[in-house]
C-alpha positions as CSV (number, residue, x, y, z in Angstrom):
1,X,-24.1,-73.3,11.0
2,X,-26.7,-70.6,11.0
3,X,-24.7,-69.1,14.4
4,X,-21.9,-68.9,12.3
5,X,-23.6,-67.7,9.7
6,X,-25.3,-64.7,12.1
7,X,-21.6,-64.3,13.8
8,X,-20.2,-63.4,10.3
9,X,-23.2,-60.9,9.4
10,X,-22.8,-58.8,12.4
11,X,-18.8,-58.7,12.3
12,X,-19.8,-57.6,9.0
13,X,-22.0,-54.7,9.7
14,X,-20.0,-54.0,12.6
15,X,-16.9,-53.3,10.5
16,X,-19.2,-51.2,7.6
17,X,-20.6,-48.9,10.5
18,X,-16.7,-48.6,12.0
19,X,-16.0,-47.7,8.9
20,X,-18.3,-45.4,7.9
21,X,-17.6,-43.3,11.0
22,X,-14.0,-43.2,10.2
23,X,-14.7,-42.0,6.6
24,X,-17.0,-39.5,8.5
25,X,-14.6,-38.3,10.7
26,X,-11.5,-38.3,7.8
27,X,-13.7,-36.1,6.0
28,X,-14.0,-33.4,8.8
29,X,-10.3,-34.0,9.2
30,X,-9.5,-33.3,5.7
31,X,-12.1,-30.4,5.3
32,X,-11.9,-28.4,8.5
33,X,-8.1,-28.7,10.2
34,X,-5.0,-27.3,9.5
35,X,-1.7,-28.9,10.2
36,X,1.6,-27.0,10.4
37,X,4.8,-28.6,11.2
38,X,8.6,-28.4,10.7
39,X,12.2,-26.9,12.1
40,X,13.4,-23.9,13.7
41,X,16.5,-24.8,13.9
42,X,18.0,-22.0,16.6
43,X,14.7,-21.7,18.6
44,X,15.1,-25.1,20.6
45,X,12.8,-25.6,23.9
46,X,11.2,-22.6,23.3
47,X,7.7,-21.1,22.6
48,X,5.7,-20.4,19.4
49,X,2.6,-18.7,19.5
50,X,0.1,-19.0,16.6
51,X,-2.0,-15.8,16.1
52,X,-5.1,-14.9,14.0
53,X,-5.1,-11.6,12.0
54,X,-8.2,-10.8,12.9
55,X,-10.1,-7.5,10.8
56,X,-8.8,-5.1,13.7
57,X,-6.7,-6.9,15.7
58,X,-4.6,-9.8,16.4
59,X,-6.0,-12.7,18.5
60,X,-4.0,-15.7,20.1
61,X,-5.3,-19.0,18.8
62,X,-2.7,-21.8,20.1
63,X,0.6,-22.0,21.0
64,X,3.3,-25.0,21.4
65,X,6.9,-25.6,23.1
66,X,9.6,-26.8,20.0
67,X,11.6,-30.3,20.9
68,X,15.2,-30.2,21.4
69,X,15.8,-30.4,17.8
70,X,13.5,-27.4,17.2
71,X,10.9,-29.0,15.8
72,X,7.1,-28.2,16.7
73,X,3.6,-29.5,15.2
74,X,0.1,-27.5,15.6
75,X,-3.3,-29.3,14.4
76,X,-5.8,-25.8,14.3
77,X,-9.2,-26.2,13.3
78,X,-9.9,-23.6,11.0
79,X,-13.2,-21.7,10.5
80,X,-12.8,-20.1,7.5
81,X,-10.1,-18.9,4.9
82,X,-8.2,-16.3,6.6
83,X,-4.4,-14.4,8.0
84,X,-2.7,-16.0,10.7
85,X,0.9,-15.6,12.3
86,X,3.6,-17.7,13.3
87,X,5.6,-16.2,16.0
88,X,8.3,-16.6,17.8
89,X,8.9,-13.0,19.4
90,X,7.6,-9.6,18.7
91,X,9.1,-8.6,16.0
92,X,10.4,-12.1,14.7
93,X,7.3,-14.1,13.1
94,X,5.9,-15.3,9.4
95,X,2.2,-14.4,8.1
96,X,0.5,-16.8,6.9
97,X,-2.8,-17.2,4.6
98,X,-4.3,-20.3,5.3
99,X,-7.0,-22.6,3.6
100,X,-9.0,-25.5,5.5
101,X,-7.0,-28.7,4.6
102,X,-3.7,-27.8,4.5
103,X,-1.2,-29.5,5.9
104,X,2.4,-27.1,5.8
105,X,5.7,-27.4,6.4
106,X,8.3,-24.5,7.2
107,X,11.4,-24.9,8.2
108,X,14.1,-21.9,9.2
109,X,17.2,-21.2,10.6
110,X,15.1,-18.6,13.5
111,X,17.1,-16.2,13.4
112,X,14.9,-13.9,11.7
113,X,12.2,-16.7,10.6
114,X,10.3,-14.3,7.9
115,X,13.6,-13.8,5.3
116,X,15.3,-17.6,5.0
117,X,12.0,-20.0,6.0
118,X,11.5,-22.5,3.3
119,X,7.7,-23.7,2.7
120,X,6.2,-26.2,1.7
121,X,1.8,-26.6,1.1
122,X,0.6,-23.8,1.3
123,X,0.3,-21.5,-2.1
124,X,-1.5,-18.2,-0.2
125,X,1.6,-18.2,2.2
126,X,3.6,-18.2,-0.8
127,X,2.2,-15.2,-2.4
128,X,2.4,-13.4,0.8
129,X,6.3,-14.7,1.3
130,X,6.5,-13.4,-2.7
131,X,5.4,-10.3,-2.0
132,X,7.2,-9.4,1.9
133,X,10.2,-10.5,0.2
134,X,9.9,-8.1,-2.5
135,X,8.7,-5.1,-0.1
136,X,11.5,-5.7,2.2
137,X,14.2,-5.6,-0.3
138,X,12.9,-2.1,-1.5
139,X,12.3,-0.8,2.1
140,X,16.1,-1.4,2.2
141,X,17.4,0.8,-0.9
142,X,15.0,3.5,0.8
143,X,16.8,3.0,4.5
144,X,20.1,3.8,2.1
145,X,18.9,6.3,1.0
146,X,17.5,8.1,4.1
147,X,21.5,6.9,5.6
148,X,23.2,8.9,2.2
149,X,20.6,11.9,2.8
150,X,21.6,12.3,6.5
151,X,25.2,11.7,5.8
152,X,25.0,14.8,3.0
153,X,23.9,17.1,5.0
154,X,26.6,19.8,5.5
155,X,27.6,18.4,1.8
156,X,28.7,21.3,-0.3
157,X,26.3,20.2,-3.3
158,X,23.9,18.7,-0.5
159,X,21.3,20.3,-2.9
160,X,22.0,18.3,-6.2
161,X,23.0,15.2,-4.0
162,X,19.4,15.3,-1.9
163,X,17.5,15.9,-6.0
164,X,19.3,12.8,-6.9
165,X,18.0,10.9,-3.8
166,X,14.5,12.2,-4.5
167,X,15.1,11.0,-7.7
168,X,15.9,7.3,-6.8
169,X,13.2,7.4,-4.4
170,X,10.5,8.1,-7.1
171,X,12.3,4.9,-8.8
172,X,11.5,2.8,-6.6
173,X,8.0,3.7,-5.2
174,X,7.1,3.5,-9.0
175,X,8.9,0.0,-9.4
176,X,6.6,-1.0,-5.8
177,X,3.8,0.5,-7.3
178,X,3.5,-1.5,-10.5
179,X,4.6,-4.9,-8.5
180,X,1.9,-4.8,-6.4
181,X,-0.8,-3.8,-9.9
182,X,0.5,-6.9,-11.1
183,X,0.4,-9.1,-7.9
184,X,-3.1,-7.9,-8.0
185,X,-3.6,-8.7,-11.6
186,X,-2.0,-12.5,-11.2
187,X,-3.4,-13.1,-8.1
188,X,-7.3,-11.5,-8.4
189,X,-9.2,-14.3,-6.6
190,X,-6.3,-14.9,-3.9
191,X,-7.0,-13.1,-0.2
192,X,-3.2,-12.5,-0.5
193,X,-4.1,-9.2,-2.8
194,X,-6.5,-7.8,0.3
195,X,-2.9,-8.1,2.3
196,X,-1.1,-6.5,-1.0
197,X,-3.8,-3.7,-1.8
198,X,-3.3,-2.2,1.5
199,X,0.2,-2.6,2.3
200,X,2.2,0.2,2.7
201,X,6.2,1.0,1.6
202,X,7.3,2.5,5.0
203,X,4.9,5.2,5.5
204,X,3.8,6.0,2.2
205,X,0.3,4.5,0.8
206,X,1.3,2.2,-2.7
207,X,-2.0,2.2,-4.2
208,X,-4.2,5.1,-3.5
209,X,-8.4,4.3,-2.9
210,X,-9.0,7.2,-4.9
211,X,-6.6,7.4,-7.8
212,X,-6.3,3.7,-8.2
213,X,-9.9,2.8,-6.9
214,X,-10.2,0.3,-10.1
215,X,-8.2,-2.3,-8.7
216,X,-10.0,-2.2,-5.2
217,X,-13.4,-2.9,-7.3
218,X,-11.8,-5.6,-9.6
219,X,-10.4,-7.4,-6.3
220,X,-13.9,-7.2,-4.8
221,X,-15.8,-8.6,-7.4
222,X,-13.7,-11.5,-7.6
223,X,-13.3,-12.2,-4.1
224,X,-16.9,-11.9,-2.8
225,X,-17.8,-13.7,-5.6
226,X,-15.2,-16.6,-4.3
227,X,-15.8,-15.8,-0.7
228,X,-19.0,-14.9,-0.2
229,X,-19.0,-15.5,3.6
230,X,-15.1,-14.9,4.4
231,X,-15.0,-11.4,6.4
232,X,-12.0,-10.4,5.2
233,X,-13.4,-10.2,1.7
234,X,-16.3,-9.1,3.5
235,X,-14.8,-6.1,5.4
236,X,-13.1,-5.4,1.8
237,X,-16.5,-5.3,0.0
238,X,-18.1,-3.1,2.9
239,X,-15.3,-0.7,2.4
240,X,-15.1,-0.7,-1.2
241,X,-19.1,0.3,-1.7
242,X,-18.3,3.3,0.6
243,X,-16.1,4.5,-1.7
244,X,-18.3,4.3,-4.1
245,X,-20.7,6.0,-3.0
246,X,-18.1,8.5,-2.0
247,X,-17.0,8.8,-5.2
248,X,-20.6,9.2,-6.7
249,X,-21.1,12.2,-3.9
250,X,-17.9,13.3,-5.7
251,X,-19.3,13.2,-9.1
252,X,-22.6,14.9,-7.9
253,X,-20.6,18.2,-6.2
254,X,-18.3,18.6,-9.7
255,X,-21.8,18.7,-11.5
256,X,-22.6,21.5,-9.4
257,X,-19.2,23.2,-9.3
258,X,-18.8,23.1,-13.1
259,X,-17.5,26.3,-14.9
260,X,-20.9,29.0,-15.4
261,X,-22.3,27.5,-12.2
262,X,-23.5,29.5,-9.5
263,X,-20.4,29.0,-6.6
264,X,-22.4,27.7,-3.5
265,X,-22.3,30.6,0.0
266,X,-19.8,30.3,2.7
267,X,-20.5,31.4,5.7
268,X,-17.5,31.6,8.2
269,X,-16.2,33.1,11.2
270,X,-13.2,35.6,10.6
271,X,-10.1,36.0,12.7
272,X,-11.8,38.2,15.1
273,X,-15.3,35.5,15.1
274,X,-17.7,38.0,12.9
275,X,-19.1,35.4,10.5
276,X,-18.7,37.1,6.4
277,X,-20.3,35.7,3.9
278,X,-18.7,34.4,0.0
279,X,-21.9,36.2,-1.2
280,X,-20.9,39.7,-0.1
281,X,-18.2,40.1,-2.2
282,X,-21.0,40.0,-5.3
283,X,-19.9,42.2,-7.9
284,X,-16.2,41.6,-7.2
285,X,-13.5,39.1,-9.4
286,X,-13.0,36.5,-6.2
287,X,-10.5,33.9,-5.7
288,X,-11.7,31.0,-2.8
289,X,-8.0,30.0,-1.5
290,X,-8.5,26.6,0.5
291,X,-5.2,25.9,2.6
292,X,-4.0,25.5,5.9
293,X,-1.5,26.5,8.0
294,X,-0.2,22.9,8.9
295,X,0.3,22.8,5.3
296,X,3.8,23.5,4.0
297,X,2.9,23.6,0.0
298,X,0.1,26.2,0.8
299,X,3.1,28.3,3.1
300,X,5.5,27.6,0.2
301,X,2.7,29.1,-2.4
302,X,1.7,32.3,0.0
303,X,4.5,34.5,-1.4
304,X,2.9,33.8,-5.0
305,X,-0.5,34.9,-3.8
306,X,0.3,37.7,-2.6
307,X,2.2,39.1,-5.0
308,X,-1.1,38.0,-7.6
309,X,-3.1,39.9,-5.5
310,X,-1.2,43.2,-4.9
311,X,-1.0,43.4,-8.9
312,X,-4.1,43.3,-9.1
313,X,-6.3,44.0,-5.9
314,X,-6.3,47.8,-7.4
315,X,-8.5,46.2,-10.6
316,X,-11.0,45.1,-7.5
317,X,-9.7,41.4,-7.0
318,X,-10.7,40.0,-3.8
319,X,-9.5,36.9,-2.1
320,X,-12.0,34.6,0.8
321,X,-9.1,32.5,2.2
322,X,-10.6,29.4,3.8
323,X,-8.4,27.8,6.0
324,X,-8.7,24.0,7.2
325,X,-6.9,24.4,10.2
326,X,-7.8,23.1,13.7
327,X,-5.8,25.6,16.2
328,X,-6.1,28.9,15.8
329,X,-2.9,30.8,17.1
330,X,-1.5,28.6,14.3
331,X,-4.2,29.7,11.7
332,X,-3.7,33.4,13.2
333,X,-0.1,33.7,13.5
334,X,0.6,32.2,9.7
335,X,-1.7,34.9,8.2
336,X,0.7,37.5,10.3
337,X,3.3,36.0,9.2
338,X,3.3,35.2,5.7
339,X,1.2,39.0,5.4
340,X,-1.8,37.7,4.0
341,X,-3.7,41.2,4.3
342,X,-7.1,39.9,3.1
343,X,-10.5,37.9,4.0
344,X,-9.5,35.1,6.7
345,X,-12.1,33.1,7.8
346,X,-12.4,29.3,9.5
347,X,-14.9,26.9,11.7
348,X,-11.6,25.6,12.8
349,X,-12.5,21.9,12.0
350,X,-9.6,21.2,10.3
351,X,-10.3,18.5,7.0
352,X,-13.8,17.5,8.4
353,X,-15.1,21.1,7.6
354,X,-18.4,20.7,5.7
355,X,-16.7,22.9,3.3
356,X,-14.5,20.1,2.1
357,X,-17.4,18.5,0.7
358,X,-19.4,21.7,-0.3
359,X,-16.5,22.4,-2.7
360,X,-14.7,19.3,-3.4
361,X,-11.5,20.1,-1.9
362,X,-9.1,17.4,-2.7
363,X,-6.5,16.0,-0.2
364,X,-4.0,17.6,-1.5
365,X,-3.9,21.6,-0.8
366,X,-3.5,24.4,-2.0
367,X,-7.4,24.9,-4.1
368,X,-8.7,27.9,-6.1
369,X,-11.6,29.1,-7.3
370,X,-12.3,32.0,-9.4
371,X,-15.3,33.5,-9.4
372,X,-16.7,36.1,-12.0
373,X,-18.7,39.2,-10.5
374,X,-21.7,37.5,-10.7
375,X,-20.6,34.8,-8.2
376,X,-20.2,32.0,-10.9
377,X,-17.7,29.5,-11.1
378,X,-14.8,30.7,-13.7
379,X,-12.2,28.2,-13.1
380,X,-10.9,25.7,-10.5
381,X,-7.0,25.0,-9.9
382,X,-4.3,23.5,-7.4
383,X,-1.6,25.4,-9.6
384,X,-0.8,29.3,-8.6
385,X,1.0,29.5,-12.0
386,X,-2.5,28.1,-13.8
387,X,-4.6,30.7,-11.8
388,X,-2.4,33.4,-12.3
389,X,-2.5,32.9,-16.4
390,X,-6.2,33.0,-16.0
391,X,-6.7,36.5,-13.9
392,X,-4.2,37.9,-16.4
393,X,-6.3,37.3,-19.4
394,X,-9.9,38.7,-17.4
395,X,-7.8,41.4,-15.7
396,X,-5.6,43.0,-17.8
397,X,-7.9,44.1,-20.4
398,X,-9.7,46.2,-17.4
């Protein structure tokens, strides 16, 4: 009796330790792997590769061979939140954003997997299949438009046809513009926004660090609060401090550019490499022009400046053109040829001049200053017409 007895206890414990290692090892199943299955239906007996989107690059992780029927199955162990890829060729593939425990289905004709795959468990893919879907769609109407502008060309009203396309254009980016804001807004503690926030629409950037900086802070106070470990919101929250403190070296240079303050010396290298200084032209009305040769709004504007400055270079108005070129033949040869006939000078290095900072230039050339004869700051502008209105009023009571 007591053998039987001592024969039932161990089953007993044997069967509580079995099954305390199975609940050990469901709960590492359930918490750490991944499972994605389903149907391509046209991509039978062939390979899919399953990629991570890595911060800078894009790193194979497994890959599988689908059954006659199309069908495939991957079990991924996942280390943390993050981007991956389904592919089936280079150019044919769906991203997905995946969280430990998933298990997803997506099924698709193959032909082009990313536009018809239907999905099931998995609500970051979602967002990001929510938000290709939309991109896609207005990458289109632009392609139409780019097919109308080329097909206008020798047009006889090609001029009012290409305003119109410019037009529609404008539309849409706009209509881009405030889908991703409120992707952003709805989705604030998804990862799918870090995908969304950067995205571009063809080549043009949606949402600007600068201009729209707000809802790259916003996204990283939720996320690294969410994430505190993930390096995608990691990478995110490194990048979004640096523009901050950008933007506070920004703040600091407009304090000492404001109108009455002293403007700060240039010292540059003219065409012919005898360095002249901003300071010798003391006791003169100056304008600082900022531009570049590469740049066509600053060529577009030359004809204005010059005409402002033979009407009144008489009156003692001086120009210190500072260009932000890199080569310079080009520099050289667009002074010649748009007649600049004033102060040239350059370090020829382009955007990452230490001028750029010294006077704030913003991306987006042409920039003025006008100085009064003491050397103090009168008035900055990216608008000719703005500057002109200005040296009018000093000027022409002179």
């Amino acid at each position: 009796m007591n053998l039987i007895l001592n024969f039932k206890i161990q089953n007993i414990i044997y069967l509580m330790v079995l099954f305390l290692l199975f609940s050990c090892n469901t709960n590492k199943t359930d918490t750490s792997l991944v499972i994605i299955k389903g149907k391509f239906e046209n991509h039978k007996n062939k390979k899919i590769l399953f990629e991570e989107l890595d911060i800078r690059d894009i790193k194979p992780v497994d890959s599988t061979i689908t059954d006659k029927n199309g069908n495939f199955h991957f079990k991924i162990e996942l280390p943390e939140t993050g981007f991956y890829i389904l592919r089936i060729s280079k150019n044919n593939f769906i991203p997905l954003l995946l969280e430990k425990g998933e298990i997803i289905e997506i099924n698709s004709d193959a032909t082009q997997i990313a536009d018809d795959y239907v999905l099931k468990g998995s609500n970051g893919t979602q967002l990001l299949k929510e938000f290709e879907l939309y991109t896609k769609n207005n990458e289109k109407k632009i392609d139409s438009l780019g097919r109308i502008f080329i097909d206008s060309k020798y047009e006889p009203d090609f001029l009012m046809i290409r305003n119109s396309l410019d037009s529609n254009y404008k539309v849409i980016f706009k209509e881009q513009q405030e889908f991703v804001k409120n992707f952003i807004e709805r989705n604030i503690n998804s990862l799918a926004s870090l995908i969304v926030i950067n995205k571009k629409l063809k080549r043009a950037i949606v949402l600007d660090k600068e201009d729209d900086f707000e809802y790259f802070e916003k996204l990283d106070k939720c996320l690294i609060k969410k994430y505190p470990d993930n390096k995608h919101a990691l990478d995110h929250h490194i990048r979004v401090v640096e523009l901050k403190r950008k933007r506070i070296e920004k703040e600091l240079a407009e304090k000492k550019l404001a109108t009455g303050t002293l403007a700060p010396d240039i010292v540059l290298n003219d065409t012919s490499n005898k360095p002249v200084a901003l300071s010798s032209l003391n006791g003169k009305f100056v304008i600082i022009y900022f531009w570049a040769a590469w740049d066509a709004k600053c060529r577009q504007e030359n004809p204005k400046i010059v005409k402002l400055y033979n009407k009144f270079k008489h009156k003692g108005l001086k120009i210190y053109g500072v260009s932000l070129d890199k080569h310079k033949k080009i520099w050289t040869g667009a002074i010649k040829l748009d007649k600049l006939d004033w102060i040239q000078v350059s370090d020829l290095k382009g955007i990452n001049s230490p001028v750029v900072k010294l006077y704030n230039i913003p991306k987006d050339l042409p920039c003025f200053y006008l100085l009064n004869k003491e050397g103090k700051i009168i008035t900055k502008s990216s608008d000719i017409n703005s500057l002109n209105k200005h040296i009018n009023e000093i000027l022409m009571k002179m």
